[in-house]
C-alpha positions as CSV (number, residue, x, y, z in Angstrom):
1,X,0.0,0.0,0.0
2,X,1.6,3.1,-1.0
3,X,2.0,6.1,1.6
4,X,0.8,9.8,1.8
5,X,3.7,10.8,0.6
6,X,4.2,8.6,-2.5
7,X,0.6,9.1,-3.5
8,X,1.3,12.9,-3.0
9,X,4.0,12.8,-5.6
10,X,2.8,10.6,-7.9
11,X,-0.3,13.3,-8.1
12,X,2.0,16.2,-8.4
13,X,3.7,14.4,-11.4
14,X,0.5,13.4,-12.8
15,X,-0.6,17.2,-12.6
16,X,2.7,18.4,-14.2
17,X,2.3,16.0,-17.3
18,X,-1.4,17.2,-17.6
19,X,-0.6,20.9,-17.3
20,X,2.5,20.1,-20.1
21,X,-0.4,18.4,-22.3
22,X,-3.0,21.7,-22.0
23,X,-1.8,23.5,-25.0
24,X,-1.9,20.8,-27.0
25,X,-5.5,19.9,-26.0
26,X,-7.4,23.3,-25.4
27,X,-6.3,25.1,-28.5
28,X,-7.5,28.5,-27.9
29,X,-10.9,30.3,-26.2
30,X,-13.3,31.4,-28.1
31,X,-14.0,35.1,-28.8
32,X,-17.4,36.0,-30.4
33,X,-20.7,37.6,-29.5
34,X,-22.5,34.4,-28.8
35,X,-19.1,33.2,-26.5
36,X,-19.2,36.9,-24.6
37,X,-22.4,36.4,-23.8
38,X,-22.1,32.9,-22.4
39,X,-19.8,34.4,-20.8
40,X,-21.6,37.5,-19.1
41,X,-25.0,35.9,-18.9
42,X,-24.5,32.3,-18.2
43,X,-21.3,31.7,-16.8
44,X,-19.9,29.6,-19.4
45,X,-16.7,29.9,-21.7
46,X,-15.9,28.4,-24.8
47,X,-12.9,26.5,-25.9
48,X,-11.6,25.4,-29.2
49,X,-10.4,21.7,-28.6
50,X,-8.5,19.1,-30.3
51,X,-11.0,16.5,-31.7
52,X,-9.4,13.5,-29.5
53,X,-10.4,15.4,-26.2
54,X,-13.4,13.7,-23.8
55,X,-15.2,15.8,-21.5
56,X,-13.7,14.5,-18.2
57,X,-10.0,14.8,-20.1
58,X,-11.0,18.7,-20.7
59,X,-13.0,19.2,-17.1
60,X,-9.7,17.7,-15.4
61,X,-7.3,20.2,-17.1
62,X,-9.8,23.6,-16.8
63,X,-9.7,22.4,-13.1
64,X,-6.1,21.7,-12.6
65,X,-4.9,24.7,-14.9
66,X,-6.9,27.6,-13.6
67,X,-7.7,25.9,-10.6
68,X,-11.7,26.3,-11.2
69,X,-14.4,24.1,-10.2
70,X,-16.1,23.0,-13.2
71,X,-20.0,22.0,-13.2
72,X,-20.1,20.7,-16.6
73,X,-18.8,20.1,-20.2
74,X,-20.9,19.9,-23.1
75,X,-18.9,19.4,-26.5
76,X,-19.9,20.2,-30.7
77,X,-18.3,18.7,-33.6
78,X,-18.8,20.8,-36.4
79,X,-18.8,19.9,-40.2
80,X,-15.3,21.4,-41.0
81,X,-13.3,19.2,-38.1
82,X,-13.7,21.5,-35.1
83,X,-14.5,20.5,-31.9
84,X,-15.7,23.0,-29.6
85,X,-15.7,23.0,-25.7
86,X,-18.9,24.9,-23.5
87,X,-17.9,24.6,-20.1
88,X,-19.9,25.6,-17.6
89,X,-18.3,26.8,-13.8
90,X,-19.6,25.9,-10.7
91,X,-19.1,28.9,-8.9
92,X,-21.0,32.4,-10.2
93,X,-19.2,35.4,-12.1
94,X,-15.7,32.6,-12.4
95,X,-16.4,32.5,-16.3
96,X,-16.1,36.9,-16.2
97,X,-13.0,37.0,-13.9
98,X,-11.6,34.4,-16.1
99,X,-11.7,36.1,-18.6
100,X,-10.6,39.3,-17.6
101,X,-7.6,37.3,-16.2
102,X,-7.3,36.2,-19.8
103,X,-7.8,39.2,-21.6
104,X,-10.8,38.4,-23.3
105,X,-13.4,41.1,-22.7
């Protein structure tokens, strides 16, 4: 059975190879009327991801990258090859601040 410790550092690694992988999953965030206003009204932000990412794979790296609780993921395909993310936050206004913190609006 494997201590506190060990199990402590085999999470930090794991969150260190996830936080290496981000960029290469969430491509970018989406900037558009319809995605500001997710983001105002609804406190949800859109992400452009890469079409092999599941919705747990993208909740666990919003979580562990901006250190957000996550409600829920909801994902499109569309008909020229891009898969776009709607996550939705748990906590009110975190989608605004986020963004702000990103630069976004």
């Amino acid at each position: 059975m494997a201590t506190k410790e060990e199990s402590k550092s085999v999470e930090e690694a794991f969150k260190k190879e996830l936080s290496s992988q981000f960029y290469d999953i969430i491509r970018r965030v989406e900037v558009s009327e319809k995605a500001t206003r997710l983001i105002e009204f609804e406190n949800k932000m859109v992400f452009e991801v890469a079409r092999s990412a599941s919705k747990p794979l993208i909740k666990l790296l919003i979580e562990t990258e901006f250190k957000k609780k996550v409600k829920s993921v909801n994902t499109q395909n569309s008909i020229t090859g891009k898969k776009k993310a709607i996550v939705t936050f748990a906590e009110e206004g975190v989608a605004s601040d986020l963004s702000s913190t990103l630069g976004l609006v």
